[in-house]
N, C-alpha and C positions, 0 to 999 in steps of 0.2 A: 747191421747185424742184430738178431731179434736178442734181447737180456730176458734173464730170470733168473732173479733174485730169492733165494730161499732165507727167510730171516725166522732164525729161532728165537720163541718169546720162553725163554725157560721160567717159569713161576713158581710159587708157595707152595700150589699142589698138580701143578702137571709141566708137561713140554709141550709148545706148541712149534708146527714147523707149518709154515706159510708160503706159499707161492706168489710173486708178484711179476708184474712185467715192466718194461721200462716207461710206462705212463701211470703206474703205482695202483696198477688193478690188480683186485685179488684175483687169484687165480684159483687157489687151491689150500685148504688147509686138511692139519690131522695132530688129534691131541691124546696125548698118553700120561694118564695120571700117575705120581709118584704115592709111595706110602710115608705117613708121619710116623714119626717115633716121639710118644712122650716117656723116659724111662724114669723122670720124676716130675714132681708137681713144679711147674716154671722153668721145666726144659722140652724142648721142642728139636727137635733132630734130623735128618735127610742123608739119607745113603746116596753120596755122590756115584759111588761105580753104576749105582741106578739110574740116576740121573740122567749120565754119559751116557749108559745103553738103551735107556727111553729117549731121547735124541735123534741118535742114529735111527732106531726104528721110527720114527718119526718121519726121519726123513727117507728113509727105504717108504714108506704108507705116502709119504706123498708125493714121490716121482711113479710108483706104481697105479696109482687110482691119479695124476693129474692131467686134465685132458689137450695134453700135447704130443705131439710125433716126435718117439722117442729112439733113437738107435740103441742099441744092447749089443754092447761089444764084447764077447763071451771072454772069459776070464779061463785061466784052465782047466777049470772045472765050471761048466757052465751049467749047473745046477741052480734052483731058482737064489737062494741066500747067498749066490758067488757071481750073479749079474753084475757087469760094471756098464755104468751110463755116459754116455755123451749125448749132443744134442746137433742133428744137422742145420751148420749154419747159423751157429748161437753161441751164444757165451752164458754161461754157467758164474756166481759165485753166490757168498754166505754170509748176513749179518747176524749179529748177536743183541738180544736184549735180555734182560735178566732180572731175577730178582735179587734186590742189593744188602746189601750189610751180610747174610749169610759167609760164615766164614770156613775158608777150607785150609786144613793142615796136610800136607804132604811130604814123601819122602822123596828126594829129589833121585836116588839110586834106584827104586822099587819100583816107583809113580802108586805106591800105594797110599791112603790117604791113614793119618793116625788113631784116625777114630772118625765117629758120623760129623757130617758140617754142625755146625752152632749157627742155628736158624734167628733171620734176627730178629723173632717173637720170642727168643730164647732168656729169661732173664737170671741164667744162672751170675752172672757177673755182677748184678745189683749191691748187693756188699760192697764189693773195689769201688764200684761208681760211689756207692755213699760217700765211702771212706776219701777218695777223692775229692768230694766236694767237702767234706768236713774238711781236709787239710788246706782247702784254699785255694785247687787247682784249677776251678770251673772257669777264673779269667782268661788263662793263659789259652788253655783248648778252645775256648770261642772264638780267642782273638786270632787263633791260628786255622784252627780248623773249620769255625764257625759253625759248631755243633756243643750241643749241650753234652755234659759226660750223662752218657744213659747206657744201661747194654742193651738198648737197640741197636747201635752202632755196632763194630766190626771186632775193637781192638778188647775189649774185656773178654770176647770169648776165648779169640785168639790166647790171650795171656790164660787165660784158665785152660785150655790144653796145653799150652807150652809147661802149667806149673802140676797138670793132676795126669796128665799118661804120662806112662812108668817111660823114663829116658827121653822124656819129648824134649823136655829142657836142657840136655848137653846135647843132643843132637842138631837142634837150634843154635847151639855155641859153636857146633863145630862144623854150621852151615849145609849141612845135610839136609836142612827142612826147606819146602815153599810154603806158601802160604798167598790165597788171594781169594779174593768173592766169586761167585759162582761163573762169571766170563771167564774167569784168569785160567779157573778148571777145564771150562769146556775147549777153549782156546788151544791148551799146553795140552793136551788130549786130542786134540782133534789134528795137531803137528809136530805128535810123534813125540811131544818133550822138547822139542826145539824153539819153541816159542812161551815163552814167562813173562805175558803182558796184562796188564790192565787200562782203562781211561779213564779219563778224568773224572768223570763224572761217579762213576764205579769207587775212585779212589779218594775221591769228596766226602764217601760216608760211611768211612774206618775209623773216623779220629784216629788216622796218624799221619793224613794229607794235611800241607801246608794249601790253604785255598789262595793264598797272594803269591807265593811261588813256583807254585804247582808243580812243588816235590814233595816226597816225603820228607818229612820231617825229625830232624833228631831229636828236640828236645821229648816231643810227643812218642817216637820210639821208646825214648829210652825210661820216661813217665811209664812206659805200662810195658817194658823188660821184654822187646819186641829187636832181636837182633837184626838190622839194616839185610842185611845178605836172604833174607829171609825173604823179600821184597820182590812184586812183579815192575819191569820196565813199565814208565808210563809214557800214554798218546792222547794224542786229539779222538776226539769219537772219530772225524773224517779219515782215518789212517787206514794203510792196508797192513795186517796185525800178520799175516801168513798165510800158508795154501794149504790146503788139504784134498784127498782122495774120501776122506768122510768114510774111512775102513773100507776102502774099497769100491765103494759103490760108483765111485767118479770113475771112467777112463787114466784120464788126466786129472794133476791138481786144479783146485778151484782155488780163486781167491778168499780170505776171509776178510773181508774190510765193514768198517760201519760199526762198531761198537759201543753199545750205554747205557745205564744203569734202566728200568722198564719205566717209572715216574718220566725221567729226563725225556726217553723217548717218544711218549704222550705230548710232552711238551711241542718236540719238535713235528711230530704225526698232527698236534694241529691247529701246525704253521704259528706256535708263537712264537714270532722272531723278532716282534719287534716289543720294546721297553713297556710295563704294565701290562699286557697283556699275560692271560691266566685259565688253567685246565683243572677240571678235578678227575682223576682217576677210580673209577670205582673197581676193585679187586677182592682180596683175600682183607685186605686194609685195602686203604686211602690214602691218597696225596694230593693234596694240594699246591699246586707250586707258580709263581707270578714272574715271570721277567725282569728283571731290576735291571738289567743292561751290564754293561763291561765292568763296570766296579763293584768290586764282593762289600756292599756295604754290610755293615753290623745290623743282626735282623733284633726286629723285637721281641721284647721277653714271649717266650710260648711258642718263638717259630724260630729255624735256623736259616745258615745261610751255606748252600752248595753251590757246584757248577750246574748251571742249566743244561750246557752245553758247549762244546768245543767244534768253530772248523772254520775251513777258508781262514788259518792264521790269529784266528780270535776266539777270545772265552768271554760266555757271558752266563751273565750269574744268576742264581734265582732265592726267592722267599720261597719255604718251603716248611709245612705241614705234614705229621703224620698222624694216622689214624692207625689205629693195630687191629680191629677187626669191624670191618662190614662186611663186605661179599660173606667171611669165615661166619658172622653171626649166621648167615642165613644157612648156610652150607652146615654148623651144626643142630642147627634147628631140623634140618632133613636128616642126617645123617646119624647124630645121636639123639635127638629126642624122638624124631621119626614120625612128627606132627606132621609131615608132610611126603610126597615121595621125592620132591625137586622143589628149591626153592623159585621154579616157575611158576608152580603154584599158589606160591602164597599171595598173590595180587586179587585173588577173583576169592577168596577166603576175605583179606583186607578189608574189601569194598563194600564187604556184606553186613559189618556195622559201620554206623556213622563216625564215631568215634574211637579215640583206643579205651574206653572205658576207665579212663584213669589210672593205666598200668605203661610204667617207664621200663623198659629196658637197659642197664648201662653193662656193656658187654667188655668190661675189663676180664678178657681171661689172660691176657698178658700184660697188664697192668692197662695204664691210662697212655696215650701219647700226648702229640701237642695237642691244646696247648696248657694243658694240667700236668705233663710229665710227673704221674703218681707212677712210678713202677713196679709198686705193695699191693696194690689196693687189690679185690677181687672183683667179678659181677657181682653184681647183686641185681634184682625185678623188685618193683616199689610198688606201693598202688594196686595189692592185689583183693578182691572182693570174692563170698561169691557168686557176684554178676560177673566175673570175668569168665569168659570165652575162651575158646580155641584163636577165632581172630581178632578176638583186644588182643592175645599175644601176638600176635602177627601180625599183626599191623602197629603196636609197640615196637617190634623188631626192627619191620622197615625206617619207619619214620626217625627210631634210634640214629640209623645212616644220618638221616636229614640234617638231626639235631648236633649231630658230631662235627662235621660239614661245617654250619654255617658256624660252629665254637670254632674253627679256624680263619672263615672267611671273616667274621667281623673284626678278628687282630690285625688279619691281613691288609684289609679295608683301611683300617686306621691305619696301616705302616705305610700303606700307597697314598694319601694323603685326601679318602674319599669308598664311597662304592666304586665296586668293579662295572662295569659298562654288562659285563656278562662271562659267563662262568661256561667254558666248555667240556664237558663230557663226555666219555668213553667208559667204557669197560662192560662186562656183562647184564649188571644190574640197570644199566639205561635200558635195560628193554622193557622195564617195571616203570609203564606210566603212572602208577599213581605215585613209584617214590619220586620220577623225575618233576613230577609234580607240585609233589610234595616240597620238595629242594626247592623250587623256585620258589614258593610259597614261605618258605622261610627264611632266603636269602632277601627277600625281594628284589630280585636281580634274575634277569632271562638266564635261561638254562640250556643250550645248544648243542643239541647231539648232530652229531657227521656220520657220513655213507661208515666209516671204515672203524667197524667193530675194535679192535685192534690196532689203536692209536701207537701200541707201543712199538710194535712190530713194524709198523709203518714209519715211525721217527727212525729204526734203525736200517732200514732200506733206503731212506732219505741221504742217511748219513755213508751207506754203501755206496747211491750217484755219485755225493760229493767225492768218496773218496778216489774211485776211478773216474771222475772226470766224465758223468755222464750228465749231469749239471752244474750249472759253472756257478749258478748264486741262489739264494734262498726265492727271489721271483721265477724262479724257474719251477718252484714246484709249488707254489702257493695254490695255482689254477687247481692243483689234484684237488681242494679240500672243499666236499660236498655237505651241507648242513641237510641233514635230512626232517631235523622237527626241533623248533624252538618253543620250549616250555615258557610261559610272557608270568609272571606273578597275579596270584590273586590276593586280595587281602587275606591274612592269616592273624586267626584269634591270638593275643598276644601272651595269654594264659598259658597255653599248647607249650612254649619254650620256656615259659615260668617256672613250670612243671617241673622241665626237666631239667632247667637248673638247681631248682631244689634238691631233686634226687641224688644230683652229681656232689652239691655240697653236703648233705647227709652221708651219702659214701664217703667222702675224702674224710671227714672230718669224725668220723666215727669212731 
């Protein structure tokens, strides 16, 4: 029976819906950007009901433009927005990947949400975190959650709508509310409200998951005034979560199985299953994340410790770094400074000086992540002359990526007990030779882009095989993963990162 997997990669600034087949070829994609809400300085926002209905159109745009033989089995109005799909001969279903910590409040009577999600660039909760860590509690959460108290994670936003909309806080007592990251949403949405789930890996970066028992957690509930009931069921990524019609557009239900936070999914999209082995994600932000295998060791200072991944009956764990903005530097480089029309551009601008003329970019617009975890600080640009250019700044920009990057690979390096053999990459920015260039150039360490743009979406179609049983073990899918260009290191002046060391302890310490 021929499979196609539609696997949603919901992200920071759009939905993506992906077509795949059962030997993990793209077939088809279609992306639909969301709008940001900042309504004050260090909040950042996302209109779920948008969200959900950029989805759906997503996946209406990619059954209608993908190039398969489709049956349309008219609904009773067979108007074009009341088509319902089957497929002759086929099986139909849905994974989920996502972007993680964004937190959603909802009303479990309504299904209306309390207010916009608390995006996790969002750092209205940085006060609780302080305060937190002034009283002493940053042991307990690491030791449980294996996360720093920061509000990038899940549970400060959380607690801050439950404590500042009008009535959120008794109706959370009186179990009236949901609450869960952006799967949990789309998930309890896409079946009708009959399914209130999360995974593991999703549920790893709330601080209020226990990583060694992989439940929630009371004590970390009740730390940050998060009533239990409030809580989605949790699974393995490999699980089937429910079915859906997808509003209609299916004949028939489809399965929803395969779900995991977008980082996690990179991991698995490519193929690190086995212990040390390591992917960088380049996005909105960055992740770095390395395989440490079945025991959630304690990570070192500047990196945490999550699930990598769950399935076939086992959890394995990973070191794990974030970055809060590259793809978004460049993305506001186009968008609001408007130096450019795309930051596709900015590559063939880069290359047109030799240097970045001594101008540092440090792009804290939601503070710093690992492994400086400043959540105060702001950007700031260093090093500006004027002999600076249009592309000293752009090319500051990119190579900022680079610089960020390898501030986590060298932690990482030292917590694995050495250099990485090699660092593999995805996201949109690998298609900028000279940052991927760049990166190796500063890692010293190979830099390995694969065929499949869309690493993440691809770990959660992996994760949809396993869960129907359409592969039985991690060798079964390895064969999928195409390296399409490996960036080898050159020497790199050693100045270049001096630099921007400087810059980042000038900021911090200012």
């Amino acid at each position: 029976m021929v499979q196609r997997i539609i696997a949603i990669d919901q992200s920071t600034s759009s939905t993506k819906a992906l077509l795949f087949d059962e030997e993990c070829h793209l077939l088809a994609r279609t992306n639909v950007d969301h709008k940001q809400y900042y309504p004050q300085t260090g909040w950042v926002e996302h209109d779920t009901e948008e969200i959900y209905n950029n989805m759906i159109e997503a996946i209406r745009q990619l059954i209608d433009h993908s190039p398969l033989t489709i049956d349309h089995c008219s609904a009773s109005d067979s108007t074009a927005n009341n088509v319902q799909w089957s497929m002759v001969n086929g099986q139909w279903s849905l994974a989920i990947t996502n972007q993680r910590e964004t937190a959603v409040v909802w009303s479990k009577a309504t299904g209306k949400p309390i207010a916009n999600a608390v995006v996790w660039q969002d750092t209205r909760g940085a006060e609780l975190c302080r305060q937190l860590r002034a009283d002493g509690k940053a042991e307990i959460v690491m030791q449980k959650s294996g996360l720093l108290i920061d509000p990038n994670f899940s549970a400060s936003g959380i607690k801050w709508l439950l404590d500042n909309v009008e009535d959120a806080r008794q109706q959370a007592i009186n179990g009236d509310l949901l609450m869960g990251t952006i799967d949990t949403w789309l998930i309890w949405k896409l079946t009708g409200g009959k399914v209130h789930a999360t995974d593991y890996t999703n549920a790893s970066r709330t601080m209020l998951f226990n990583i060694h028992t992989l439940d929630w957690d009371d004590d970390l509930l009740r730390l940050f005034d998060i009533p239990r009931s409030m809580m989605p069921e949790l699974k393995p990524c490999d699980a089937v979560y429910g079915e859906t019609t997808v509003e209609g557009l299916f004949a028939e239900p489809i399965l929803i199985a395969g779900v995991l936070g977008d980082s996690h999914g990179a991991l698995v999209g490519q193929m690190c299953f086995t212990q040390g082995s390591g992917k960088v994600t380049y996005g909105t932000g960055s992740s770095v994340m390395v395989n440490i295998g079945e025991e959630p060791k304690a990570a070192p200072e500047g990196l945490v410790t999550s699930v990598g991944f769950s399935a076939f009956g086992k959890t394995y764990y990973g070191f794990e770094g974030n970055i809060y903005s590259t793809g978004a530097t460049l993305k506001w480089i186009a968008d609001q400074l408007q130096l450019v029309g795309h930051p596709s551009e900015m590559e063939a601008l880069a290359t047109s000086v030799a240097d970045n003329g001594g101008v540092y970019i440090v792009p804290a617009f939601s503070g710093l992540g690992a492994p400086w975890w400043q959540s105060s600080v702001k950007g700031a640009v260093f090093g500006l002359t004027f002999a600076t250019t249009k592309a000293h700044f752009l090319r500051a920009a990119l190579e900022s990526i680079a610089y960020q990057i390898r501030d986590l690979v060298d932690v990482m390096a030292k917590a694995t007990g050495g250099s990485l053999k090699e660092i593999a990459a995805d996201g949109g920015p690998t298609k900028n030779h000279f940052l991927m260039q760049f990166q190796a150039d500063m890692l010293q360490t190979p830099v390995v882009c694969t065929e499949v743009d869309d690493a993440s979406a691809l770990g959660a179609v992996i994760m949809n095989g396993f869960a129907r049983g359409l592969w039985k073990c991690f060798d079964d899918v390895v064969a999928f993963r195409k390296v399409t260009e490996t960036y080898c290191p050159h020497p790199a002046d050693p100045r270049l990162y001096e630099g921007w060391l400087n810059a980042m302890h000038q900021l911090i310490n200012n």
